[in-house]
C-alpha positions in Angstrom: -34.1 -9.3 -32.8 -33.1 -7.9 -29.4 -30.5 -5.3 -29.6 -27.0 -6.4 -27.8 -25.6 -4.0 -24.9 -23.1 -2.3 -27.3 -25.2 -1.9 -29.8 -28.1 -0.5 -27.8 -25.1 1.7 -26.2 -23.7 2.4 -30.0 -27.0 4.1 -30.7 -27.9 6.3 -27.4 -24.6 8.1 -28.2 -25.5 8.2 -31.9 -28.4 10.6 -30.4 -27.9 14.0 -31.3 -27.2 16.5 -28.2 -28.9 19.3 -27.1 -25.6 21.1 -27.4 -21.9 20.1 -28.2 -19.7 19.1 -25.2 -17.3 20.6 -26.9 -18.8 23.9 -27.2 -17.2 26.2 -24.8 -20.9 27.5 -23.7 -22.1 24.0 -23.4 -24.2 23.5 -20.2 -23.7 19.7 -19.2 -25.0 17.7 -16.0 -23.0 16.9 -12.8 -22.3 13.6 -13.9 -21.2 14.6 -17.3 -18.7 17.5 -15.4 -17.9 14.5 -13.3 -16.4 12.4 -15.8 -14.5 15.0 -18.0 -13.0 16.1 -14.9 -11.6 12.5 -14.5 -10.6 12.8 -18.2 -9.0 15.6 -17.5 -7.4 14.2 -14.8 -5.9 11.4 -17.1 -7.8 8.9 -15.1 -7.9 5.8 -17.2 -9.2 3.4 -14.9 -12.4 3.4 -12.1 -13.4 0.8 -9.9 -17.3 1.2 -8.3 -20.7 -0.5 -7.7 -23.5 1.6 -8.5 -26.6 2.0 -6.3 -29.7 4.9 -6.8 -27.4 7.5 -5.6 -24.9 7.3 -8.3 -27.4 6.4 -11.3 -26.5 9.1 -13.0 -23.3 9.1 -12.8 -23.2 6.0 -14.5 -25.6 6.8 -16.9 -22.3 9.7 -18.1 -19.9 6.9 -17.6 -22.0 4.5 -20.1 -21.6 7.4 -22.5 -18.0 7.3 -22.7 -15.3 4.9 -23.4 -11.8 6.5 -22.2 -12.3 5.4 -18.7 -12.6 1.8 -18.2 -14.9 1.0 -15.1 -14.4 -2.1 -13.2 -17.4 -3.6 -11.6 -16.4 -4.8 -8.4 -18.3 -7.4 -5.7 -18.1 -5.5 -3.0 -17.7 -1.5 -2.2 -14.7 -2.7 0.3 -12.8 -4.3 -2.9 -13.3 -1.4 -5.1 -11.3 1.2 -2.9 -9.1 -1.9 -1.9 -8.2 -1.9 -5.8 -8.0 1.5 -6.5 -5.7 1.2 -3.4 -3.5 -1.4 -4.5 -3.2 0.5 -8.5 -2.2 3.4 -7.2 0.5 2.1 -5.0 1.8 0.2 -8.2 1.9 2.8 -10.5 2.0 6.7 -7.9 -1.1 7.1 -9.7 -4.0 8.7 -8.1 -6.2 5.8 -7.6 -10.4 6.6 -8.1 -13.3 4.5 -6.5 -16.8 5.2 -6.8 -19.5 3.9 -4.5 -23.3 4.8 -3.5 -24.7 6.4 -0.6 -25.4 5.2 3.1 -24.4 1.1 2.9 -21.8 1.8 -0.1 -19.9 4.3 1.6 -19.9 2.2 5.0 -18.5 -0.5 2.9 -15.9 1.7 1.5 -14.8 3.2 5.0 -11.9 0.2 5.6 -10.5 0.8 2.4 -10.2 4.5 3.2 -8.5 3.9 6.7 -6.3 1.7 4.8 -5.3 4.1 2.6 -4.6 6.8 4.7 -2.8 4.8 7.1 -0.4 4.1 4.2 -0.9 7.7 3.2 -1.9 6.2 -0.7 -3.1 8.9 -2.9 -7.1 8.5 -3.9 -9.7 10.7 -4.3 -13.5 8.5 -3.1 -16.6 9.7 -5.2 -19.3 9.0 -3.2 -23.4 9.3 -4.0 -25.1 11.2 -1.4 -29.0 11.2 -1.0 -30.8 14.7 -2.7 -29.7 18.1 -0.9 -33.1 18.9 0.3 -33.2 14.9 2.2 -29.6 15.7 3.7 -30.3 15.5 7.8 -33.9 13.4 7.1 -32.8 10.2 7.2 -33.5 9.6 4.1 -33.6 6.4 2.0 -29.7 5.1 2.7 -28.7 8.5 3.8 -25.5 8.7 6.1 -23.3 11.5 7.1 -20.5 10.9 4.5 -18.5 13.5 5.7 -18.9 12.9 9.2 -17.7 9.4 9.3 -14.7 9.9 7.1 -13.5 13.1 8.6 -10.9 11.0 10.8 -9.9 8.6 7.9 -9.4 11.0 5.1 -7.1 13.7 4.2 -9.6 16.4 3.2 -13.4 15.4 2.1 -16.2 17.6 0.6 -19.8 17.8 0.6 -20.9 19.5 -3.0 -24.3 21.6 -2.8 -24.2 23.2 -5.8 -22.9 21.7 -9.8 -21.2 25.1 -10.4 -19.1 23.8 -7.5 -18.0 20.2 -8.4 -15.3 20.6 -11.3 -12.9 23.1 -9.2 -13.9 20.7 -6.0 -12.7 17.6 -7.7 -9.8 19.9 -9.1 -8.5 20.7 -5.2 -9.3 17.0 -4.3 -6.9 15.6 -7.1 -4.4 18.2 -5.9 -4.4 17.3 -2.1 -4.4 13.7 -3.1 -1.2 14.1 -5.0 0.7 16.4 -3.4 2.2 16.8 0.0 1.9 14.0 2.6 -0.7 12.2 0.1 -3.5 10.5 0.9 -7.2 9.9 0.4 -10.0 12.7 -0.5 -14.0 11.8 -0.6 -15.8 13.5 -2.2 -19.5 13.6 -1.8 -22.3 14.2 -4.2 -26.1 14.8 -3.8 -28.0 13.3 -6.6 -29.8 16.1 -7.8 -26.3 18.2 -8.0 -25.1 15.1 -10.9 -28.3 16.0 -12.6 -28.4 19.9 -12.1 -26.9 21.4 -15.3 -24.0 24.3 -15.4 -21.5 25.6 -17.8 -18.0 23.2 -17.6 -14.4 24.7 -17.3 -12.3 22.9 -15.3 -9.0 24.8 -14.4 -5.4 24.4 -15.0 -3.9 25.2 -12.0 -5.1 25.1 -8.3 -4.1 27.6 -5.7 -5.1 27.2 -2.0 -4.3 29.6 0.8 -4.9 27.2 3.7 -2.9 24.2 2.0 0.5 25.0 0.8 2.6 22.2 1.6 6.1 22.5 2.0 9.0 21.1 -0.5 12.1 22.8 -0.1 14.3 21.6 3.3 16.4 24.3 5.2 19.4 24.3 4.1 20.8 24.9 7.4 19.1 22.5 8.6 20.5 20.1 5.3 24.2 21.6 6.2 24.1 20.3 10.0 23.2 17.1 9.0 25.6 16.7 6.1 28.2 17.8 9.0 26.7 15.2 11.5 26.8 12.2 9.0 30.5 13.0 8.0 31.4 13.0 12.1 29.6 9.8 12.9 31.4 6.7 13.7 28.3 4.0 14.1 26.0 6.2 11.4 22.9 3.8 9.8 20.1 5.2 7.2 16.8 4.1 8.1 13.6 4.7 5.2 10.3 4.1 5.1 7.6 4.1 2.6 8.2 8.3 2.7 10.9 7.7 -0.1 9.2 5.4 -2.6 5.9 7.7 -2.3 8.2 10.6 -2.7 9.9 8.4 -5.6 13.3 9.2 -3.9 14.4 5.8 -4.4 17.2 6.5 -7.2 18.6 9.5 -4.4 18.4 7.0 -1.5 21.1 4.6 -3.5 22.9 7.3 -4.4 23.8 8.0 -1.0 24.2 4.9 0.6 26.6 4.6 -2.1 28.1 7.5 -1.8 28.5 7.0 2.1 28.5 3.3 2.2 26.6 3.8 5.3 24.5 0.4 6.3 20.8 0.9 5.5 17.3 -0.6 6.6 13.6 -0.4 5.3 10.6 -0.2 7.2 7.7 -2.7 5.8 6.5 -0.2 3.3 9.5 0.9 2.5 10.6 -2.5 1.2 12.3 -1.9 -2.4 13.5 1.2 -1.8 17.1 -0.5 -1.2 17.4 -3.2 -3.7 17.1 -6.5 -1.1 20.4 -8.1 -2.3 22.5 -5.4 -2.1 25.0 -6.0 0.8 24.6 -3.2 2.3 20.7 -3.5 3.1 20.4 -5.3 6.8 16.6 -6.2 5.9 13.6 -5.1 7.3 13.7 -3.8 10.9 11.1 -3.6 13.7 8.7 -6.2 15.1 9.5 -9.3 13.1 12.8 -7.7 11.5 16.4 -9.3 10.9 18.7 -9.4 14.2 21.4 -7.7 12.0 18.8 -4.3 11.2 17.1 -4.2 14.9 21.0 -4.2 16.6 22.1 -1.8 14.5 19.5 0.5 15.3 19.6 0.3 18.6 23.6 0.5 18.6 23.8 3.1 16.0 25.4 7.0 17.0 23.7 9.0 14.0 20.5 8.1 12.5 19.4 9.5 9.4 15.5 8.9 9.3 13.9 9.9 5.7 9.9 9.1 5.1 9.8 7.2 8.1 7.6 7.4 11.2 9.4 6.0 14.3 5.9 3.8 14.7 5.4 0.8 17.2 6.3 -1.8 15.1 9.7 -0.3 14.6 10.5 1.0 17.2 9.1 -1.1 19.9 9.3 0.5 23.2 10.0 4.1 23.4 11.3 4.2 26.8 14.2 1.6 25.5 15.0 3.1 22.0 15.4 6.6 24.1 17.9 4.3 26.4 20.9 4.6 23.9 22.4 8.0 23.1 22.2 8.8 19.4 21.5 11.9 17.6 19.0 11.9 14.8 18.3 13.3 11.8 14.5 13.3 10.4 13.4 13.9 6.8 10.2 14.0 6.1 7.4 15.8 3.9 5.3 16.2 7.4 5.6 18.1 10.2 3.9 16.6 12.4 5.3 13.3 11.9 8.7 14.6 13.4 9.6 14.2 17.0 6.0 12.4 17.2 7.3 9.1 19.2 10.9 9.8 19.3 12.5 13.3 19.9 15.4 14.3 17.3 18.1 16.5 16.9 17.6 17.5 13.2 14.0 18.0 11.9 14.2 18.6 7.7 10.7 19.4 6.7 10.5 19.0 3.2 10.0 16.7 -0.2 12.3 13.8 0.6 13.7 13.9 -3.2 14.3 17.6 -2.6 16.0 17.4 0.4 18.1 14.1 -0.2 19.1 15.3 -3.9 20.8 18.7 -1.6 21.9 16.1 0.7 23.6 14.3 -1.8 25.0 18.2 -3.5 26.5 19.1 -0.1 28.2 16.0 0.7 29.7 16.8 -2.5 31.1 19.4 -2.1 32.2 18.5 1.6 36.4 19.1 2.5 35.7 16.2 5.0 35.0 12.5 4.3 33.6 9.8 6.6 36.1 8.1 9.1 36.8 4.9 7.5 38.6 3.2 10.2 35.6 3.8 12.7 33.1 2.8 9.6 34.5 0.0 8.6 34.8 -1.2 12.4 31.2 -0.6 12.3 31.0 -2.7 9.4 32.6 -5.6 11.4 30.1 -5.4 13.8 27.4 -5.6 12.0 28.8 -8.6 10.4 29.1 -10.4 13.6 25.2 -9.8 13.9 24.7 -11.1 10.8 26.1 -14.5 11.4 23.5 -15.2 13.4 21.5 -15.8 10.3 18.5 -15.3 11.9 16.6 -15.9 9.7 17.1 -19.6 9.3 14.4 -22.1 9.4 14.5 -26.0 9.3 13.6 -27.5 5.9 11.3 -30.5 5.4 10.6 -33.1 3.4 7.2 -33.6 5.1 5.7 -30.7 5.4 5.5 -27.9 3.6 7.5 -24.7 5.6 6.0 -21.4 4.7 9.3 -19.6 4.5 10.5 -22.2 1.5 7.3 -21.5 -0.2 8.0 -17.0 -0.4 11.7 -18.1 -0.9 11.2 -20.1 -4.0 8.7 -18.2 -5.6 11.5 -15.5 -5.6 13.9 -17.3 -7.3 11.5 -18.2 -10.0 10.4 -14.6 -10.7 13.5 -12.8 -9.4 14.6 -12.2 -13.1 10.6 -11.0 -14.0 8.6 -8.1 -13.4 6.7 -9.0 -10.7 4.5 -7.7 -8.1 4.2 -9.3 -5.1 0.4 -8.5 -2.5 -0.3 -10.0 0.6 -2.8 -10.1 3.0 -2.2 -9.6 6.7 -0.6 -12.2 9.2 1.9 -14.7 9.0 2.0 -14.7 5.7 2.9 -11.1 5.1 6.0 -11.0 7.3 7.4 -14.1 5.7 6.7 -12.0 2.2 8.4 -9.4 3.4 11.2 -11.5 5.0 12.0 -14.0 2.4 11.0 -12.1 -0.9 14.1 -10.0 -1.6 12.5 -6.5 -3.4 15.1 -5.3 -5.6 12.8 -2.6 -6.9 10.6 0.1 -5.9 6.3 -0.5 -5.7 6.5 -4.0 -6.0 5.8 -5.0 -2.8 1.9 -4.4 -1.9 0.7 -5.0 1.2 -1.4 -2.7 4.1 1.3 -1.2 6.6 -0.7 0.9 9.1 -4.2 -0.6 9.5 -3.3 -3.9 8.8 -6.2 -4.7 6.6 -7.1 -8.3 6.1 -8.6 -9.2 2.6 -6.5 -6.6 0.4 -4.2 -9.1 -1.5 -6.6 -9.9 -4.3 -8.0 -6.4 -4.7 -5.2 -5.3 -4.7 -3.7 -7.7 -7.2 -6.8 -6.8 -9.9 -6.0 -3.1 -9.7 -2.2 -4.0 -10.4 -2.9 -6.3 -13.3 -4.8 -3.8 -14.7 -2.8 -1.1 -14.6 0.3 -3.7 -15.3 -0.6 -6.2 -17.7 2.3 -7.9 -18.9 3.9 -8.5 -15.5 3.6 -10.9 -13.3 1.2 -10.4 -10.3 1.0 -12.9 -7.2 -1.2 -12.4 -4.1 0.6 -13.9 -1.1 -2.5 -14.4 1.2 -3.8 -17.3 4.1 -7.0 -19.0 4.0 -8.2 -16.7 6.4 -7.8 -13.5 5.0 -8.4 -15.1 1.4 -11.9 -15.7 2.3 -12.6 -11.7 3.2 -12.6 -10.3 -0.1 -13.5 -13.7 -1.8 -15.9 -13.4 -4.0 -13.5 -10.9 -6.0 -12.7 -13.5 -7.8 -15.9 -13.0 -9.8 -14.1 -9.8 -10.9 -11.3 -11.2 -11.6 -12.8 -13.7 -13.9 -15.0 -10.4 -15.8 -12.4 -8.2 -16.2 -9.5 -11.0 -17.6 -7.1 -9.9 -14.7 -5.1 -13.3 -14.8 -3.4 -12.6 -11.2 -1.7 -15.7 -9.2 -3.1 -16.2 -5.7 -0.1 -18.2 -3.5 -2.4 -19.6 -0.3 -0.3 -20.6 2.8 -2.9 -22.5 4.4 -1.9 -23.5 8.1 -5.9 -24.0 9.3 -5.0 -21.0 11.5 -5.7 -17.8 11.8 -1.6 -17.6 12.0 -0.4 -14.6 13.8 -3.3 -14.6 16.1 -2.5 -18.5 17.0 1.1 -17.6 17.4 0.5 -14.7 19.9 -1.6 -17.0 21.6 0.7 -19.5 22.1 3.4 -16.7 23.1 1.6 -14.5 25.7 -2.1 -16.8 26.6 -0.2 -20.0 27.3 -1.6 -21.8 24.3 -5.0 -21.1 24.9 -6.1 -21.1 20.8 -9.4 -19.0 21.3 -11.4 -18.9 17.8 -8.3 -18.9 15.9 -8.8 -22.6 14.2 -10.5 -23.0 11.1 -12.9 -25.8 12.0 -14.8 -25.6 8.2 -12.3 -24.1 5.6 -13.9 -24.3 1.9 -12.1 -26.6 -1.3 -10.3 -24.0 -2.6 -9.8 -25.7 -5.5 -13.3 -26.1 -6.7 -14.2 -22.9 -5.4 -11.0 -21.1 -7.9 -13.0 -23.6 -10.2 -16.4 -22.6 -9.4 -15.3 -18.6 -10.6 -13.7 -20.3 -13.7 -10.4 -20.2 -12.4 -7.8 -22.6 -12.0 -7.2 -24.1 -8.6 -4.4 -26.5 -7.4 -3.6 -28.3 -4.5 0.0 -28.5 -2.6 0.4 -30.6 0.1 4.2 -32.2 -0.6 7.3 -29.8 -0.9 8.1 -31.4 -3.7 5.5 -30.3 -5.2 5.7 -26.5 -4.6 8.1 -25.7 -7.1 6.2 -27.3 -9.8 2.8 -26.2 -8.8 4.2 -22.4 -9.4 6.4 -23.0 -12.1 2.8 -24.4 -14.1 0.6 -21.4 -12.0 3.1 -19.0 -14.2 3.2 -21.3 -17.5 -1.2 -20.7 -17.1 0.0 -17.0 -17.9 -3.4 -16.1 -19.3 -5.5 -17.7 -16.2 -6.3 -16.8 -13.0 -4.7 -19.7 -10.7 -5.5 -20.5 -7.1 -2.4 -22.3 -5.7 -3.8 -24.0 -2.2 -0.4 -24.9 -0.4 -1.0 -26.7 3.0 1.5 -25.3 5.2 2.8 -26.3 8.6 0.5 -25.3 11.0 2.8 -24.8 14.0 5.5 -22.4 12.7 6.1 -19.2 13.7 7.3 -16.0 12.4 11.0 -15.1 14.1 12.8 -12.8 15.3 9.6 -11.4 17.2 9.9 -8.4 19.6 6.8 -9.0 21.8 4.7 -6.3 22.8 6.6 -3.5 25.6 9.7 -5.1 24.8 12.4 -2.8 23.0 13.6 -3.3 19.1 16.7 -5.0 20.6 15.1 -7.1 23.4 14.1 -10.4 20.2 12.8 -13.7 20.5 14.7 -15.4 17.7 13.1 -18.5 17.9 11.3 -21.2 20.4 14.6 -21.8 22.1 14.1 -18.2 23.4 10.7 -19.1 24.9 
């Protein structure tokens, strides 16, 4: 009788060693360092796709079970999902992929995540050390082609090397600004044998972030704050990564100054508290993008002044406002916009001696000039500008985000999207009470990362409720995940406004190319539903709004299933406000009166 997988992998590790693992002279492989580093690490859970390069490795990872390896479809989903865990949980998030093609793969989920500045550290297999520079058999240059997308990466040339190299490239991960680390392994250094210690602590002299703010710098803003008469708080994903989120409500209660969140800093404030304006920027709330432009003082903390935010330099800079900037990297201050208070530091740090000083501060806030303040944001908020016109027709996108958060507002739930349409009215209409629970790529704007991203939270967080926002365009990128999905028992909810469209590209077309709709149709879409069915999921169609509701209240009843909700959306709508490109934060479309 033929032996099953566990059973044959039962008795390899019943094989007595050449020497005890334990033992503190015991020699062990590269691959075998490999993995007790990640132990030691506390990793718990790897996604990967192995390839010749990285045999060995997974030979040590077949003779383990702490670390639970996920096999993915694709190399691009398996950093995707690392991706997506570690924003969840501020974990460090681990992929592992092959050489040449499987690091290529793996190179948008890098530039995801260090656009989003998401710790990870990449293992990647890398051709023998004496075939480096031959072209050999799926050789690239690893190093090379990540060096702009990464925080730090290393080549390792020698096994007594690895365990302190993966020790620095957990550290830099974590710590700092974080981001992702490769790091990149000839296959003869995960056989080549060497004595293990991996150490406690890490000291670099070239990389010694800072933490600490100035506290004279802390004490001019504290002065600045109490003195302003139009002040606002603006926060980006900087104070959830820095988990500063308890500090930043603190303070705005403490001050009762207005606040706004950038995209990735969605949660940060809780979205129904009165004082939160909404998301600013490019497709942000009248109410957030008038106050910022208006405002006198601007405190700034984890933010980066980008495009989407700010929209046209030359017009922010128009207003005269002083400005007070927070944030754990230099460079990221006075980048895009000049300011009149850097703070270098950890933004918990520097907001918890924030919060101390104002404290202890003789002077208070002018109330009278605040509370006018307060009036006029009010007035901007009557525009309600984010109003849409219901149907009982056709489906309208916005109701679909809107009552899916009044289902799961009183759940755990996290919430991924893809990129498009579909993300801004997520980020819109879902109101994030809570920190990490909105998943979605910020910077590089990275089609195909909902679902991916959705496995590696429902892994990590099982008994909450995980729905991928996406469109059936960028659905179809990562697709086949589903296959993974269906493997590894990760029952996520995938919410599909389909519009036929390629939405934000269509909408932009019809906004700035007079309507010409070049390739952004979807002439030869699949059936979703017996493609969810084909996987062994559950697929449903929508195509009434009466119909929504039900379809997600029985999508959340299938806890234990995977369900594919296909919800035909109306193709024309648009996403509003809209700054358009050039224009300034203040300068909005609200709608297709304003065309």
């Amino acid at each position: 009788m033929d032996m099953s997988a566990a059973e044959t992998k039962r008795a390899a590790l019943a094989q007595p060693q050449s020497s005890s693992p334990n033992s503190p002279t015991a020699e062990l492989n590269g691959s075998e360092i490999l993995v007790r580093c990640l132990q030691a690490e506390g990793v718990r859970h790897l996604w990967g796709y192995p390839g010749g390069a990285v045999l060995y490795i997974y030979d040590a990872l077949y003779k383990q079970d702490s670390i639970q390896h996920v096999l993915v479809r694709h190399e691009q989903a398996a950093v995707h999902a690392a991706d997506g865990f570690a924003r969840a949980t501020g974990e460090v998030g681990v992929a592992l992929v092959t050489s040449g093609p499987g690091v290529t793969n793996a190179v948008t989920g890098i530039a995801t995540a260090y656009m989003d500045s998401i710790p990870m550290v990449i293992i990647t297999g890398q051709v023998p050390t004496p075939a480096i520079g031959l072209d050999a058999f799926q050789e690239c240059d690893t190093v090379g082609i990540t060096r702009p997308i990464v925080k730090h990466n290393f080549l390792v040339k020698d096994v007594r090397d690895l365990a302190v190299t993966l020790k620095k490239a957990f550290h830099i991960a974590r710590t700092g600004r974080p981001g992702p680390v490769v790091v990149d392994i000839p296959k003869d250094v995960s056989l080549a044998r060497t004595t293990f210690h991996y150490p406690e602590r890490i000291e670099m002299r070239s990389y010694v972030p800072a933490k600490k703010g100035h506290s004279g710098q802390i004490r001019k803003a504290v002065q600045l704050l109490l003195q302003a008469k139009r002040p606002y708080i603006y926060t980006g994903g900087g104070v959830i990564l820095g988990e500063a989120t308890a500090e930043l409500r603190q303070l705005v209660d403490l001050l009762g100054f207005p606040c706004t969140n950038t995209l990735m800093g969605l949660g940060a404030m809780p979205g129904t508290d009165p004082r939160f304006l909404g998301m600013l920027g490019m497709h942000g709330t009248y109410e957030a993008n008038m106050t910022m432009q208006h405002c006198d003082v601007l405190l700034a903390v984890g933010a980066r002044f980008d495009d989407r935010v700010i929209g046209n330099p030359k017009h922010f800079g128009s207003v005269e406002r002083k400005i007070i900037h927070v944030d754990i990297d230099p460079s990221s201050i006075s980048k895009r916009v000049r300011v009149d208070i850097p703070i270098v530091g950890d933004v918990k740090d520097v907001l918890q001696e924030l919060i101390a000083q104002l404290k202890e501060a003789q002077a208070k806030p002018d109330a009278n000039a605040v509370n006018a303040w307060w009036s006029q944001i009010n007035d901007w908020r009557r525009r309600d500008c984010l109003a849409y016109k219901g149907s009982d027709e056709v489906i309208k996108p916005q109701m679909v985000v809107d009552t899916l958060w009044k289902l799961t507002r009183e759940r755990d739930t996290y919430i991924t999207s893809d990129v498009g349409q579909h993300q801004m009215w997520a980020a819109q209409f879902y109101k994030f009470d809570e920190p990490r629970r909105w998943i979605n790529s910020g910077g590089l704007g990275t089609m195909g990362v909902g679902l991916p991203y959705a496995m590696g939270i429902k892994l990590a967080k099982p008994e909450s409720d995980v729905f991928c926002i996406t469109g059936e365009g960028s659905i179809q990128m990562c697709i086949q995940e589903l296959s993974t999905c269906f493997q590894y028992k990760t029952p996520v909810k995938i919410v599909s406004l389909n519009n036929r469209y390629l939405g934000m590209v269509r909408q932009w077309q019809q906004l700035d190319y007079e309507g010409r709709y070049s390739h952004s149709y979807m002439d030869a879409l699949p059936n979703f539903v017996k493609l969810a069915e084909a996987y062994g999921h559950v697929g449903i169609l929508v195509e009434k709004p009466s119909d929504v509701e039900p379809a997600l209240k029985e999508a959340m009843r299938l806890k234990d299933r995977t369900v594919f909700l296909d919800i035909r959306t109306d193709p024309t709508e648009n996403v509003w406000p809209m700054v358009k490109a050039g224009k300034g934060i203040s300068e909005m479309l609200l709608g297709s009166e304003d065309l």
